[in-house]
Backbone as JSON, one array per atom type, in Angstrom:
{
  "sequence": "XXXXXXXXXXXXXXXXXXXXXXXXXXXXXXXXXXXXXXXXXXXXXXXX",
  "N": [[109.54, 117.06, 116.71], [110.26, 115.28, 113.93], [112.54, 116.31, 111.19], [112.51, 115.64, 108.28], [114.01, 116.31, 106.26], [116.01, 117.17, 106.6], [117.12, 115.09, 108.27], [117.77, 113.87, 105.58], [119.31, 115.04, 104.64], [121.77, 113.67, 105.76], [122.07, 111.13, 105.39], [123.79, 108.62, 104.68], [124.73, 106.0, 102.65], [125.39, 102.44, 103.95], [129.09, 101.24, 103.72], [129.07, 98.21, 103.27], [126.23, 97.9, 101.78], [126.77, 99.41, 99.37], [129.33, 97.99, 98.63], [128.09, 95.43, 98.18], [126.14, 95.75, 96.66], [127.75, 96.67, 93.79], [128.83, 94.28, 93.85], [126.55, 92.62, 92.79], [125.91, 93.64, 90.29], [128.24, 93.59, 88.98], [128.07, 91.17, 88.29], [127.16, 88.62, 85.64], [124.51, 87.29, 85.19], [122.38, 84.75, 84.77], [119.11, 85.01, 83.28], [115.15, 84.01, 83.85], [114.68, 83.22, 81.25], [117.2, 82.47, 80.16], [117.44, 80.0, 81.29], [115.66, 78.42, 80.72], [116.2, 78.16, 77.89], [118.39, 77.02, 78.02], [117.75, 74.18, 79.45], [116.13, 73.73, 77.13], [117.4, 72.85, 75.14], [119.38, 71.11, 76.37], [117.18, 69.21, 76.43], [116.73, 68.83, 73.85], [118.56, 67.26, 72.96], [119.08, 64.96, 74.18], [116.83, 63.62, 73.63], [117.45, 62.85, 70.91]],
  "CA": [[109.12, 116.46, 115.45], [111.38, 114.69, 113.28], [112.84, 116.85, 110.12], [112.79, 114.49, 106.84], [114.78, 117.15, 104.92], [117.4, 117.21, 107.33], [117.68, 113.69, 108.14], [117.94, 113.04, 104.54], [121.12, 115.62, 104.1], [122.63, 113.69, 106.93], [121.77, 110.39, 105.46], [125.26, 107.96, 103.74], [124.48, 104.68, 102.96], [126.69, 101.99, 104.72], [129.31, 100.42, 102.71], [128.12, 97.16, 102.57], [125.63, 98.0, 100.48], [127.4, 100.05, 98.07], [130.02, 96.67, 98.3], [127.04, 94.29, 97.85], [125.19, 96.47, 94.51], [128.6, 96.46, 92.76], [129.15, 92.75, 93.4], [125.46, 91.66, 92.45], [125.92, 94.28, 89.25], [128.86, 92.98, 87.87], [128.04, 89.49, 87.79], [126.57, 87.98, 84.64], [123.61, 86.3, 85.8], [120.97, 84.0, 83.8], [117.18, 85.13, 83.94], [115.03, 82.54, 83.54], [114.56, 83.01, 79.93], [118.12, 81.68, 79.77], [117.8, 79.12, 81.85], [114.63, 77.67, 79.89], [116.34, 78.04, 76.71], [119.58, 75.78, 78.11], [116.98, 73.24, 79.2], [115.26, 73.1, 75.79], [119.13, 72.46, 74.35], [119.72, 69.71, 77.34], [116.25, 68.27, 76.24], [116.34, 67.87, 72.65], [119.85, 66.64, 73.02], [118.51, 63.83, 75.08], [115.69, 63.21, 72.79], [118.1, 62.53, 69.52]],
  "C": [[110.35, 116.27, 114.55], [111.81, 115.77, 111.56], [113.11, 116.34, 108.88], [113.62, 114.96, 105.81], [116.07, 116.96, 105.36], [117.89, 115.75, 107.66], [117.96, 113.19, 106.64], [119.28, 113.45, 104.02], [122.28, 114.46, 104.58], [123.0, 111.77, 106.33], [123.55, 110.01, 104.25], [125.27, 106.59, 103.9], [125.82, 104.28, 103.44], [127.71, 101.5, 103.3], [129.36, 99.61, 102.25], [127.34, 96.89, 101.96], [126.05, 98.4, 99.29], [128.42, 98.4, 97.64], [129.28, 95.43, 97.52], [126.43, 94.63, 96.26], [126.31, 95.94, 93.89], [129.07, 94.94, 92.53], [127.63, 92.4, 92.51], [125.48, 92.41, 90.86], [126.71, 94.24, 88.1], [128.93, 91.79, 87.58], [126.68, 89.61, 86.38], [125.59, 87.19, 85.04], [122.58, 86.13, 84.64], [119.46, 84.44, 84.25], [116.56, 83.72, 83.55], [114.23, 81.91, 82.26], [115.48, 81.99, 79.35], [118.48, 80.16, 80.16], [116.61, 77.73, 80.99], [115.22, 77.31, 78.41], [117.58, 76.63, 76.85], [118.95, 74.66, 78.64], [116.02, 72.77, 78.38], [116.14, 72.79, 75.36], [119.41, 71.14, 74.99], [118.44, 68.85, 76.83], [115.97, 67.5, 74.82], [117.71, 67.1, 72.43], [120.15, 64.97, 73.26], [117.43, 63.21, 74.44], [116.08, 62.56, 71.2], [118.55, 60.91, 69.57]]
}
């Protein structure tokens, strides 16, 4: 039977993930609050 305590001591993520979090964590990224708000700016812009 498998030991979940012990496999978990044993456990070290790879470092491609740890590489991958810190890239996706320090980027600045738009939600898509921001992205709605810079197409209400592009739209009334276009509307003047």
């Amino acid at each position: 039977m498998i030991n979940f305590e012990e496999e978990l001591k044993k456990f070290k993520p790879s470092l491609e993930v740890e590489q991958t979090e810190e890239a996706i964590y320090s980027q600045d990224l738009d939600d898509m609050t921001d992205l709605m708000k810079k197409m209400m700016k592009e739209a009334e812009k276009k509307n003047r």
